[in-house]
C-alpha positions as CSV (number, residue, x, y, z in Angstrom):
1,X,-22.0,44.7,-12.5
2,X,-25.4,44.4,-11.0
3,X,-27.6,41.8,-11.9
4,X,-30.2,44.5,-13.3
5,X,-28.4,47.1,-14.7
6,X,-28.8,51.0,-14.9
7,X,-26.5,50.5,-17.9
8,X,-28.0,52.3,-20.9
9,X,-27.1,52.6,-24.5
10,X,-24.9,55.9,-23.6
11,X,-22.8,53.1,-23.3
12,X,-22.2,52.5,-27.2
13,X,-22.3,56.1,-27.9
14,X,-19.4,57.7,-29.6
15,X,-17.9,59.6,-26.5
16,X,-17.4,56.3,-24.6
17,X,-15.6,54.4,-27.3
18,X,-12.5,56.1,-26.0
19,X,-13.0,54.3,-22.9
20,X,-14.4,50.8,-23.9
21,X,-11.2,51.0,-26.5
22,X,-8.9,51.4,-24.1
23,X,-9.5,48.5,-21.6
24,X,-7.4,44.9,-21.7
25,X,-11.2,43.0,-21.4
26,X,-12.6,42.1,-24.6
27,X,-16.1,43.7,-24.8
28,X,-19.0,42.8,-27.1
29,X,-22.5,44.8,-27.3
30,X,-25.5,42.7,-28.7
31,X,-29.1,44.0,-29.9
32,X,-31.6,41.9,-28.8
33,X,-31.7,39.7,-32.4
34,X,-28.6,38.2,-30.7
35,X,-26.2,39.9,-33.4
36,X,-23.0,42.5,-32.5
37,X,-23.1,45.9,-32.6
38,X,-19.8,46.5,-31.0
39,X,-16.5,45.3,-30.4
40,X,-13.4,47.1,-28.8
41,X,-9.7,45.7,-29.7
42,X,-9.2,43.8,-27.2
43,X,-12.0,41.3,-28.4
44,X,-10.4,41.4,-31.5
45,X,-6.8,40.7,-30.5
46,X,-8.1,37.4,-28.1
47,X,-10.1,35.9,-30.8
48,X,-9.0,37.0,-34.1
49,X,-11.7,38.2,-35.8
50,X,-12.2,41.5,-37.0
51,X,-14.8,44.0,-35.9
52,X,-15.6,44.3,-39.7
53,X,-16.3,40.9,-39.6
54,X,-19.0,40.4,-37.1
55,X,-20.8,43.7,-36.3
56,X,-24.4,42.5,-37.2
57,X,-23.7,39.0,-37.0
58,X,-24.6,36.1,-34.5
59,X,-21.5,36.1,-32.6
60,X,-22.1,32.8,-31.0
61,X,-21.7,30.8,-34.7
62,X,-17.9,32.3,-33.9
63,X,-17.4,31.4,-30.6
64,X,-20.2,29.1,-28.6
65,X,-20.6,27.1,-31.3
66,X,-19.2,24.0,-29.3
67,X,-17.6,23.2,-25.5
68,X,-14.1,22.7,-25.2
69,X,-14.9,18.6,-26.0
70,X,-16.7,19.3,-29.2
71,X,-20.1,18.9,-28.0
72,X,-23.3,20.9,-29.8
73,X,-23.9,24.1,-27.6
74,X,-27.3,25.4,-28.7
75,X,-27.6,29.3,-28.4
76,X,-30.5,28.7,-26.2
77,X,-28.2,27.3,-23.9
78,X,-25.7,30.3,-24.1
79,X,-25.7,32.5,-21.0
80,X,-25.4,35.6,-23.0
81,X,-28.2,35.0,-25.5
82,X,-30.3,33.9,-21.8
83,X,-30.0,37.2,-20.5
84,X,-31.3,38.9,-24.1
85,X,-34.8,37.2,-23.1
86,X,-34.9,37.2,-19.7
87,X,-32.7,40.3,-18.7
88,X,-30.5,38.6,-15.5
89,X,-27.2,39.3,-15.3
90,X,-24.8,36.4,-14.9
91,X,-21.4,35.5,-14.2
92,X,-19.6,32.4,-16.0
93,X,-16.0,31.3,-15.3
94,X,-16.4,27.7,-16.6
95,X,-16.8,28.2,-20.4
96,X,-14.2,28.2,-24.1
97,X,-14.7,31.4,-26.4
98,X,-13.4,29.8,-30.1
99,X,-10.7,31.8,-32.0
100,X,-11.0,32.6,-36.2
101,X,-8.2,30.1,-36.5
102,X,-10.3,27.2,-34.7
103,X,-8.8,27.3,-31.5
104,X,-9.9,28.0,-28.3
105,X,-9.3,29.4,-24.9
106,X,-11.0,29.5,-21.4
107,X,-12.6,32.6,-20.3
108,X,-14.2,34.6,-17.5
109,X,-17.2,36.8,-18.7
110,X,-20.3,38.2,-17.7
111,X,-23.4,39.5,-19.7
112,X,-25.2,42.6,-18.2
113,X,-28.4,43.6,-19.9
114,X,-28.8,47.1,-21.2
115,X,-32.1,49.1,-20.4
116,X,-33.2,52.6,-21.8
117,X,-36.1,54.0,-20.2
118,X,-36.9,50.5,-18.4
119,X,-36.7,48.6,-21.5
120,X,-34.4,45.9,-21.9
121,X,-32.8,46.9,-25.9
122,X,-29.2,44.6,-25.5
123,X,-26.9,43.0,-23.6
124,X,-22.8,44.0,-22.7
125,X,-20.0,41.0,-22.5
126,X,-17.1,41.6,-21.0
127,X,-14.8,38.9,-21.0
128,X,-10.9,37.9,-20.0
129,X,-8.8,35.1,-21.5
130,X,-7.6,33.4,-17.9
131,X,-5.8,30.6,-19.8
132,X,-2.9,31.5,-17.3
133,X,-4.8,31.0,-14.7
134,X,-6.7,27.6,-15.4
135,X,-2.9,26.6,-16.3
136,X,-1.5,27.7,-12.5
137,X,-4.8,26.0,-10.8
138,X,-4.3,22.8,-12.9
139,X,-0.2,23.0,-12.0
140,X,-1.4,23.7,-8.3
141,X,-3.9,20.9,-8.1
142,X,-1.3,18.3,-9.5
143,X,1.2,19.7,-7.2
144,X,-1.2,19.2,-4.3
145,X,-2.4,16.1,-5.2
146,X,1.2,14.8,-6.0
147,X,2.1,16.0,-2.3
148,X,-0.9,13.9,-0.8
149,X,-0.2,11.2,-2.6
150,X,3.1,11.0,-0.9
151,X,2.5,12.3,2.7
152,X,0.1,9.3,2.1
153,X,3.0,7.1,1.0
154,X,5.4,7.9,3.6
155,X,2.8,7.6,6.5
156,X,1.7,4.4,5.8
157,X,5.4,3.4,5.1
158,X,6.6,5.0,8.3
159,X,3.6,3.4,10.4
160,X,4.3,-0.2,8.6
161,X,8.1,0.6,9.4
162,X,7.9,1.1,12.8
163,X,5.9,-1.7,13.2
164,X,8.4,-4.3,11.1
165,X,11.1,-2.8,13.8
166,X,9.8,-3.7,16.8
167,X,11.4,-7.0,17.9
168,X,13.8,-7.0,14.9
169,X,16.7,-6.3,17.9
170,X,18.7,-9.9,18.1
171,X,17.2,-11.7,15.3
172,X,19.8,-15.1,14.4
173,X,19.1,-18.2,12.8
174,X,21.2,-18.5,9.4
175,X,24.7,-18.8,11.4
176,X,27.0,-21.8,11.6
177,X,28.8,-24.2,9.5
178,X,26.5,-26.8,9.0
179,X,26.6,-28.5,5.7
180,X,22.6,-27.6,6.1
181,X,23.2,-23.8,6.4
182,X,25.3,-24.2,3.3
183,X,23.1,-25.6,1.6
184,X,20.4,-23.4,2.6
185,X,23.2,-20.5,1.6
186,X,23.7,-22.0,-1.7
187,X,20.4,-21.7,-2.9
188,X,20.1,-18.4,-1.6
189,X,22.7,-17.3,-3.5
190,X,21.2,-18.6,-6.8
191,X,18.0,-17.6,-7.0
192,X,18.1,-13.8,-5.2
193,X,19.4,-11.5,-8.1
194,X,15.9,-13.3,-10.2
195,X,12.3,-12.0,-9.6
196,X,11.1,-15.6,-9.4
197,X,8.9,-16.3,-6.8
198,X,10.2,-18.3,-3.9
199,X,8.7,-20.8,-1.2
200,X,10.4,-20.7,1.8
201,X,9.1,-23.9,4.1
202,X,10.4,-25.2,7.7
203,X,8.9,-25.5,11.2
204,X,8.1,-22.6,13.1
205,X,11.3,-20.9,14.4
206,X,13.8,-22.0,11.9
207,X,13.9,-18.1,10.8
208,X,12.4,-18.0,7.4
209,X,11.8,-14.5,7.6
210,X,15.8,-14.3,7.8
211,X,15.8,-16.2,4.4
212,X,13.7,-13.8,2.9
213,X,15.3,-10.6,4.5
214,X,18.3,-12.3,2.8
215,X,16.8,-13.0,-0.5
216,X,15.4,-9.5,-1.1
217,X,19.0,-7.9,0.5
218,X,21.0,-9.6,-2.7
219,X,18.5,-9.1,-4.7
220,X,18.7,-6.2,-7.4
221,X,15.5,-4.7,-5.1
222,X,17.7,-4.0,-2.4
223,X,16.7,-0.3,-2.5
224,X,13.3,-0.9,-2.6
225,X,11.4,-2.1,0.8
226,X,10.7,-5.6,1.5
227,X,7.0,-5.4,3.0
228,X,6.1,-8.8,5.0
229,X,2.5,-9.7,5.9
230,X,1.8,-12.3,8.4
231,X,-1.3,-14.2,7.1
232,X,-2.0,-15.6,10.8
233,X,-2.4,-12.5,12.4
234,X,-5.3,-10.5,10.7
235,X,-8.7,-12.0,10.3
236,X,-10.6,-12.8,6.7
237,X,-12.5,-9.1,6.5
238,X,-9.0,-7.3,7.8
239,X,-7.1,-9.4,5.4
240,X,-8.2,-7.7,2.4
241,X,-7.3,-4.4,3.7
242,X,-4.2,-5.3,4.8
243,X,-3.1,-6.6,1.6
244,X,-4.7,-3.9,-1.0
245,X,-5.2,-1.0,0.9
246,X,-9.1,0.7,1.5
247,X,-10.7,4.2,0.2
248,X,-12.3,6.2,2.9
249,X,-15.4,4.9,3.7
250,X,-15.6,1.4,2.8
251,X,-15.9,-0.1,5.3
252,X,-17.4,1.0,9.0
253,X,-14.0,2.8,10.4
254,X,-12.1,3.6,7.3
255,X,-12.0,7.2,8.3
256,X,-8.8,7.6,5.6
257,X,-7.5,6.6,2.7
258,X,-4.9,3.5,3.2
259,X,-2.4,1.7,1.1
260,X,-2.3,-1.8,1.2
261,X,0.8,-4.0,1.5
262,X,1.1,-4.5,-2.1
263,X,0.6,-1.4,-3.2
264,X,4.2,-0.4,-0.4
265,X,5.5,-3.2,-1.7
266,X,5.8,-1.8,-5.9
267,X,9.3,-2.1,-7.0
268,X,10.0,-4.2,-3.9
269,X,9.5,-7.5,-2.3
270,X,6.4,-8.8,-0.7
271,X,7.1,-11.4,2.2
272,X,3.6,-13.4,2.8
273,X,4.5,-15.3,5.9
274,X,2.2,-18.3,7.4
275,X,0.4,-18.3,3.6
276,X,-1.3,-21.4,4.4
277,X,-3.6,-19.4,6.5
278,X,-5.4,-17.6,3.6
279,X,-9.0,-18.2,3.4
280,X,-9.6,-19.9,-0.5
281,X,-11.5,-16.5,-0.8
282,X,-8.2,-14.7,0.3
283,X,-5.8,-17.3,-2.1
284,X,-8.4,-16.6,-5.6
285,X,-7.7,-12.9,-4.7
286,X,-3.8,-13.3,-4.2
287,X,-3.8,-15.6,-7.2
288,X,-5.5,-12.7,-9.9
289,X,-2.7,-10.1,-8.2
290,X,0.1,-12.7,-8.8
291,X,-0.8,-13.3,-12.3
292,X,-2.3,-9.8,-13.2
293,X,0.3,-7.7,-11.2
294,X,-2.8,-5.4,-10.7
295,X,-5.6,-4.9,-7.9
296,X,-7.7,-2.6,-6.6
297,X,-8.1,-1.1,-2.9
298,X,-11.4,-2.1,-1.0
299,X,-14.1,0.1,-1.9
300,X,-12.3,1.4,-5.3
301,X,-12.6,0.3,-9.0
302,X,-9.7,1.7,-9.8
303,X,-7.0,-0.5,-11.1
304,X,-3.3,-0.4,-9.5
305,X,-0.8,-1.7,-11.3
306,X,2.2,-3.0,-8.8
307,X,5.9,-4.6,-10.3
308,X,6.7,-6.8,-7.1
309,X,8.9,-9.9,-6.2
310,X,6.8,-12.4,-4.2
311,X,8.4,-14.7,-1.0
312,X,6.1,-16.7,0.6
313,X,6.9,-18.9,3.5
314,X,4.9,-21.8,5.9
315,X,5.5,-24.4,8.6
316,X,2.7,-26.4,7.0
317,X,2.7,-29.3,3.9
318,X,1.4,-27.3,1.4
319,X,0.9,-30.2,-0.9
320,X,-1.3,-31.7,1.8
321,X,-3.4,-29.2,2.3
322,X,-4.2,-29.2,-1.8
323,X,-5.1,-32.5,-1.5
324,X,-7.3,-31.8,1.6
325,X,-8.9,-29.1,-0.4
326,X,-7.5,-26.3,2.0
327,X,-5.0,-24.6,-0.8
328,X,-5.8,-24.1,-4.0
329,X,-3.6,-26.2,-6.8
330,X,-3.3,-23.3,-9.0
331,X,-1.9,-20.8,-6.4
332,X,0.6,-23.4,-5.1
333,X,2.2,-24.0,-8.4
334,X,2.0,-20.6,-8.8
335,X,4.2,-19.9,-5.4
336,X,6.2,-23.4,-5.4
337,X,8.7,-22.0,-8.4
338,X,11.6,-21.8,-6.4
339,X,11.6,-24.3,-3.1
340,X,13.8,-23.6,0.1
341,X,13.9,-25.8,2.6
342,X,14.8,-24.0,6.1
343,X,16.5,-27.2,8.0
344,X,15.1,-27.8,12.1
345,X,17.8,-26.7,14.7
346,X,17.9,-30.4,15.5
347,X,19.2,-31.4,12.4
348,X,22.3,-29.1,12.8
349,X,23.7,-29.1,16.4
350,X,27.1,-28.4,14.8
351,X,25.4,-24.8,14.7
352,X,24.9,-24.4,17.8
353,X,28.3,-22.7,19.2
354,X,27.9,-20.3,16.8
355,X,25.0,-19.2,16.9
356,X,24.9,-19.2,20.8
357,X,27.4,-16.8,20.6
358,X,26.2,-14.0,18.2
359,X,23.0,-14.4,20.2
360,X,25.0,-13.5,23.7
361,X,26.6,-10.8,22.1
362,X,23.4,-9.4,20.4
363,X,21.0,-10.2,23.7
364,X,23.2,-8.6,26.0
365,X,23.7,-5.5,24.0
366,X,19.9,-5.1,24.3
367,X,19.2,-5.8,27.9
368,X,22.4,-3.9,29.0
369,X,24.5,-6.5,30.9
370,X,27.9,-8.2,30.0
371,X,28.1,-11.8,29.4
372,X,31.4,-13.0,28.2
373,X,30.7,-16.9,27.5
374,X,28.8,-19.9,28.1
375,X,30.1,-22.7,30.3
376,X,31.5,-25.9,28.6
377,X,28.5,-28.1,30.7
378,X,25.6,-25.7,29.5
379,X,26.6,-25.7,25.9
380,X,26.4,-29.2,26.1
381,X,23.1,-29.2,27.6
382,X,22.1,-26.5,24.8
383,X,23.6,-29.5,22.2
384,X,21.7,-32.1,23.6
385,X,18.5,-30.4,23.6
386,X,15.7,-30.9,21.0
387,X,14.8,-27.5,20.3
388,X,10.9,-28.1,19.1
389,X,11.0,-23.7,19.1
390,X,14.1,-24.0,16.9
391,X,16.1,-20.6,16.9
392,X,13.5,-18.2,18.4
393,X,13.4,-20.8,21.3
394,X,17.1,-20.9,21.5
395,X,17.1,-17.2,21.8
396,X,14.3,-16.7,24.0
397,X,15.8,-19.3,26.1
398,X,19.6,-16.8,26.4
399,X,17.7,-14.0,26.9
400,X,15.9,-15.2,30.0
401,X,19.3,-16.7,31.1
402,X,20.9,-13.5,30.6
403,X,18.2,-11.6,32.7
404,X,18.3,-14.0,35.1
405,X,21.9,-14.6,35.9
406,X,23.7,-12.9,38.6
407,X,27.8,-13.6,36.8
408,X,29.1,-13.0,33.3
409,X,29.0,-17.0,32.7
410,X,25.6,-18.5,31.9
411,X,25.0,-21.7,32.8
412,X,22.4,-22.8,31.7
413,X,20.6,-24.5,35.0
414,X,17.0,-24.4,34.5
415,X,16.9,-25.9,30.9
416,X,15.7,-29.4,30.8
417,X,16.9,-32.5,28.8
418,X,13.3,-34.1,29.1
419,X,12.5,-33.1,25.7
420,X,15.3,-34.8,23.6
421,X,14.8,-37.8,25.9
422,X,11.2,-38.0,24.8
423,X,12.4,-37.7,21.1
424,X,14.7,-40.8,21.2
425,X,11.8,-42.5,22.2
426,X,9.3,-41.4,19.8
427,X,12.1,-41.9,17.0
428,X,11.3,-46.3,18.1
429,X,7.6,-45.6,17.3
430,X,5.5,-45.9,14.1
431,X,5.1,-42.6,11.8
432,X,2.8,-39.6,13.1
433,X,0.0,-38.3,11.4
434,X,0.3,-34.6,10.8
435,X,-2.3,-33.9,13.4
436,X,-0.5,-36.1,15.7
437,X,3.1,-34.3,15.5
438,X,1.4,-31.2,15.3
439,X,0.3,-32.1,18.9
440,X,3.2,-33.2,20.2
441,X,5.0,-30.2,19.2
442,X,2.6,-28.1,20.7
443,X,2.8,-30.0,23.8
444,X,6.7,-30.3,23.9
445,X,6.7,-26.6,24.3
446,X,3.7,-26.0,26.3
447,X,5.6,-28.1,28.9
448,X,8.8,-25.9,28.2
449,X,6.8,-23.1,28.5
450,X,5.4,-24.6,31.6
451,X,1.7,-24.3,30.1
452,X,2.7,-20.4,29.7
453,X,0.7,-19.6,26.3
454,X,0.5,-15.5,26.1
455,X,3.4,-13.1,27.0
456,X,6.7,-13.1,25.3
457,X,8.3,-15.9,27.2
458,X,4.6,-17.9,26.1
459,X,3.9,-21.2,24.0
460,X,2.3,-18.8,21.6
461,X,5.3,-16.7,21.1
462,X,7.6,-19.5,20.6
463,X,5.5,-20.8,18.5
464,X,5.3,-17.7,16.3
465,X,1.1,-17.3,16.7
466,X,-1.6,-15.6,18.2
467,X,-2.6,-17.2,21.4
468,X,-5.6,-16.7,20.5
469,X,-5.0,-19.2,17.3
470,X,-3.0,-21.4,19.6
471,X,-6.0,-22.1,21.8
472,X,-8.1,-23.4,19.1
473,X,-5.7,-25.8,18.0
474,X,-5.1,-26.9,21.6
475,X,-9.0,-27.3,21.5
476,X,-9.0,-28.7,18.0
477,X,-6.3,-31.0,19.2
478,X,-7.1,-31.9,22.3
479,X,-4.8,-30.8,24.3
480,X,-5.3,-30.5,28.0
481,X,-3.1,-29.9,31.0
């Protein structure tokens, strides 16, 4: 209709009932008191009331007496009664028309003015239930948002995925016979099928992530993904992210929405490696998430509720750094539930054999070349050898060999004894200070490493750190070539 109409009261005249009777769109004439002096069937049959029963009364007691909420909707407010003093047309899809029986139903209608001669003596509403309509929009918006929700799931799961896989090729460190490794199988074996939370401690290298990879594989979570976080490798401001996700635009770069670890994580189990190196600002956070199970996403308020099984594992003391204020008390009784104890390489040389020989196989697989054993002499030297790297060392150290030899035997040639020499020694002299082995570990393998610290045959990498975080304990430490 136009929004000044050349309609005129022909319209209600008897030769035109016909017509207005025969449409599906309810239809409602109004003098300009506001009260009805029409209404076809199809009015009726939408809202229940009778023609009899409102011509020449204020239809909008009957059906704008309230919004779909129950909230007052004063006639001056009404769109129709609007255009009875001001004679402009308009158009509302966003509105409820009440039934006789007290319920109520979305509509579309618009309210034309009628002129005769120029002067403005009613108004015309025509009007359509489209109940089945706001039903398929709702159903599609839910649909929609339901299919963004998980394209957004299985991005972030497929780019945290292919991330967790790089590397994974060749990973050992739980084989051999050792009374150690059973142990260290034993208690495995106990606690996995619980949700308890687990502490998984031991230098760098032993292959605690293997633990917890083991842990959440007999675990009743097995179907779920285990989502591991290295707390060493993302600074205080990224940390946050990382761990609970961001909404788009809270921070400079957040061009999209992202979900955090935890929130990848629900139904699973979080691995928190190197969790000494939360900030106290980091650990409070992590500590209201452990006992809450809840959180919200960096620029949100919205409340995410998460069922997760937490692992956490560290080279450090954690007791020691409570009591050098470092760690908070509270979160470390929190995560110290279940202890595991990953034993050194050096305390199981019994291991050795074995493990040297799933590595071959695996390492050789990768790089494409056939080794078939290692010579009596260099699994000797491999037995006599320290191993301040632990496993990853012990691997790194076959895969160079592997790339390096020229024959299926590796011998072993280039691997010094120096280091377990200088441990008998240091075994004669008085205890170190955790500073103090912490230096001479990192300068054991700096010297292996032959002062090597980035790359993947580094100091850092054996290590399992940034170099960048490996240079400021150097310089923290004091260690100089």
């Amino acid at each position: 209709m136009n929004s000044k109409a050349s309609v005129t009261t022909s319209h209600f005249l008897p030769e035109n009932t016909l017509l207005l009777n025969a449409i599906t769109e309810g239809v409602y004439g109004f003098d300009l008191n506001g009260n009805a002096v029409f209404i076809n069937p199809a009015a009726e049959q939408m809202t229940g009331w009778k023609s009899a029963e409102l011509i020449g009364k204020n239809i909008h007691d009957c059906h704008h007496h309230s919004h779909a909420d129950g909230s007052p909707y004063p006639q001056h407010d009404c769109p129709i009664y609007r255009t009875l003093h001001d004679g402009i047309a308009r158009q509302v899809s966003e509105d409820v028309f009440w039934r006789k029986d007290g319920s109520c139903f979305p509509v579309y209608y618009s309210s034309t003015p009628v002129y005769d001669q120029d002067k403005l003596i009613g108004v015309v509403a025509i009007f359509r239930d489209v109940s089945v309509q706001k039903h398929t929009e709702t159903s599609l918006r839910e649909a929609l948002a339901q299919v963004q929700a998980l394209s957004e799931k299985l991005a972030s799961e497929n780019q945290y995925l292919l991330t967790e896989l790089q590397g994974k090729q060749g990973a050992m460190g739980l084989s051999g016979h050792s009374d150690a490794i059973y142990h260290l199988t034993q208690q495995i074996n106990l606690v996995a099928n619980t949700d308890s939370t687990v502490l998984i401690c031991g230098e760098n290298g032993t292959g605690k992530e293997l633990v917890a990879r083991s842990l959440h594989q007999l675990s009743r979570r097995n179907e779920q993904p285990m989502v591991s976080v290295n707390c060493a490798a993302f600074s205080v401001s990224i940390l946050e992210s990382e761990l609970f996700g961001h909404e788009k635009g809270a921070f400079t770069g957040a061009t999209s929405r992202r979900k955090g670890r935890f929130e990848l994580a629900h139904n699973g189990t979080l691995f928190l490696d190197e969790i000494a190196e939360l900030s106290l600002e980091a650990q409070s956070k992590l500590l209201r998430v452990i006992q809450e199970q809840s959180f919200e996403r960096v620029g949100s308020s919205e409340t995410i509720k998460v069922n997760i099984r937490l692992i956490a594992a560290t080279h450090h003391d954690l007791q020691a750094r409570v009591e050098q204020g470092l760690f908070r008390m509270d979160l470390y009784y929190r995560l110290n539930v279940f202890p595991i104890v990953v034993p050194p390489l050096r305390e199981r040389p019994e291991d050795i054999p074995s493990l040297v020989s799933d590595l071959v196989t695996s390492l050789s697989q990768k790089l494409g070349k056939k080794m078939t054993r290692v010579s009596a002499k260099g699994l000797k030297k491999l037995q006599q050898y320290t191993w301040p790297g632990n496993v990853r060392e012990l691997q790194n150290l076959i895969e160079r060999e592997i790339i390096l030899s020229q024959n299926q035997v590796l011998e072993f040639n280039s691997l010094s004894l120096s280091g377990s020499q200088h441990a008998d020694e240091t075994k004669l002299k008085q205890p170190l200070t955790m500073a103090e082995a912490e230096a001479e570990h990192i300068q054991q393998t700096l010297e292996h490493t032959q002062w090597r610290i980035s790359g993947p045959q580094g100091a850092a990498a054996v290590l399992n750190m940034p170099p960048s975080t490996l240079r400021s304990r150097m310089k923290k430490l004091g260690i100089q070539r």
